[in-house]
C-alpha positions in Angstrom: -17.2 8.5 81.3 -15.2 9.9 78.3 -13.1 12.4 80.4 -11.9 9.0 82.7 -11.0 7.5 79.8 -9.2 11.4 78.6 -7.1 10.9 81.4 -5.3 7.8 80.7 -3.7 9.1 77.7 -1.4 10.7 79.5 -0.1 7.7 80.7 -0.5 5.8 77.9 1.7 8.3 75.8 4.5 7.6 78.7 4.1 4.3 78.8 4.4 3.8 74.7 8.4 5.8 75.0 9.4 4.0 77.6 8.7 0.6 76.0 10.2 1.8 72.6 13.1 3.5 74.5 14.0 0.0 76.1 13.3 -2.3 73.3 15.9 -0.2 71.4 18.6 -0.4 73.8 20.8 -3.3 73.6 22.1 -4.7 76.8 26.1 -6.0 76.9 26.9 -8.3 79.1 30.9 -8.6 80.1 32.2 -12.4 79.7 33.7 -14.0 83.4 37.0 -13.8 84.2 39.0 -17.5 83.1 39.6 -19.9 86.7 43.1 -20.3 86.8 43.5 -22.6 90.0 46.5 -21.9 92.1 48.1 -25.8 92.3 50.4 -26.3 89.7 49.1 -30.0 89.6 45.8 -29.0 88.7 47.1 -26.5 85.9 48.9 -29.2 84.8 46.4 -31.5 84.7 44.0 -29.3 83.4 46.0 -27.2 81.4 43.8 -27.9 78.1 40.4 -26.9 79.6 42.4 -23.5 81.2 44.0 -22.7 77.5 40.1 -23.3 75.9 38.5 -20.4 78.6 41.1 -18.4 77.9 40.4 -18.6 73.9 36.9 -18.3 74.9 37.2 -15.0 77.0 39.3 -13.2 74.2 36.6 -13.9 71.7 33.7 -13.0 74.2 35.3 -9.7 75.2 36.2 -8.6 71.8 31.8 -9.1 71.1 31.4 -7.5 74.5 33.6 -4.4 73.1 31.7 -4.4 69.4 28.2 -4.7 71.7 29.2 -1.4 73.6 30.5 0.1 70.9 27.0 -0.4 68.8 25.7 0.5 72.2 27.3 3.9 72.4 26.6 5.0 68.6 23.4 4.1 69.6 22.8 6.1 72.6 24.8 9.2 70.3 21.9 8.7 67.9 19.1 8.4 70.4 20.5 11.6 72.2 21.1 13.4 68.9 17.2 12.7 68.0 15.7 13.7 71.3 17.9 16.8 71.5 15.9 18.1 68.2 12.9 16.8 69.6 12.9 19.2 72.4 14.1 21.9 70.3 11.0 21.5 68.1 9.0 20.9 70.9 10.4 24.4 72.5 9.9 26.6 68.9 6.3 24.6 69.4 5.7 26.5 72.8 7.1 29.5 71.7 10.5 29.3 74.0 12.7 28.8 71.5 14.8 31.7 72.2 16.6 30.5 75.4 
C-alpha cells in the first residue's frame, strides 16, 4: 500500500508546477477592431457612437500593450529563474560541466 501511494508523487510534484506556472501567467487579451460602417448616412448618423469606440480602442490597446509588456518581463524573469534552476539541478547530478 505505501509504495501505490510512493508513486503518485511523481505526479503530484508535476501537477503542483504546472498549476503555479499558469496561475503566474497573465493572459492579454487584444481589444476589437472599431465598426466603421461603410454608408455615409449611417456614419453620419452615428458618428457619436463611432468617435466613442474609437476613444475606447486607443485606451484598450495602450492596457493591452502595458499587459504584454508586464507579460514579457515576466516570462524574462520566469526564464531567468528556471535557467538557474537547471543549472543547480545539473551541478546536483554531477553534469555541470557541459
Amino acid at each position: 500500500m505505501e509504495m501505490k501511494r510512493l508513486q503518485h508523487i511523481p505526479q503530484a510534484i508535476v501537477l503542483t508546477f504546472v498549476v503555479s506556472g499558469v496561475a503566474g501567467a497573465e493572459t492579454c487579451f487584444p481589444p476589437a477592431r472599431p465598426f466603421v460602417p461603410n454608408d455615409s448616412v449611417a456614419i453620419a448618423e452615428f458618428a457619436d457612437l463611432i468617435s466613442q469606440d474609437f476613444e475606447t480602442y486607443i485606451q484598450d490597446v495602450q492596457a493591452y500593450f502595458r499587459c504584454l509588456d508586464e507579460e514579457r518581463a515576466r516570462a524574462f524573469e520566469e526564464a531567468r529563474e528556471v535557467s538557474q534552476d537547471y543549472e543547480r539541478f545539473l551541478q546536483g547530478r554531477g553534469d555541470g560541466d557541459r
